[in-house]
N, C-alpha and C positions, 0 to 999 in steps of 0.2 A: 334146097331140100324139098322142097312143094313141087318140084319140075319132076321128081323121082318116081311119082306114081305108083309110087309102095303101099300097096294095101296092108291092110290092118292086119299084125301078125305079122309083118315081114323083116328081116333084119336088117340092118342098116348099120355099115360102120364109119362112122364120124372120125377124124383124127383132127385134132386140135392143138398149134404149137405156136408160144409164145407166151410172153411176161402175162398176159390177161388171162392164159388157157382157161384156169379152173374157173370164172367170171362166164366165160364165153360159153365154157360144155355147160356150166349151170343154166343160165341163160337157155340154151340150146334144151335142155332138159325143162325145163320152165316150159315151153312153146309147147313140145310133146305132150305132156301132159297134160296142158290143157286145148287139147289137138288143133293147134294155131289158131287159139281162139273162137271158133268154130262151133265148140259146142258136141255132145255125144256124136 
């Protein structure tokens, strides 16, 4: 996901499948938010 070079504002679509999915997109959503740790 970091390789993507997506600037701020840009869309990205994720698909996620498997016994853990909702664990993983959570997860995954966790990262974003806090923008890979990173900070503003």
């Amino acid at each position: 996901v970091m390789m993507l070079a997506a600037g701020k504002g840009a869309k990205v679509l994720i698909e996620i499948e498997g016994p853990d999915e909702a664990v993983a997109m959570d997860a995954i959503v966790a990262l974003i938010d806090d923008c890979f740790g990173e900070g503003q």
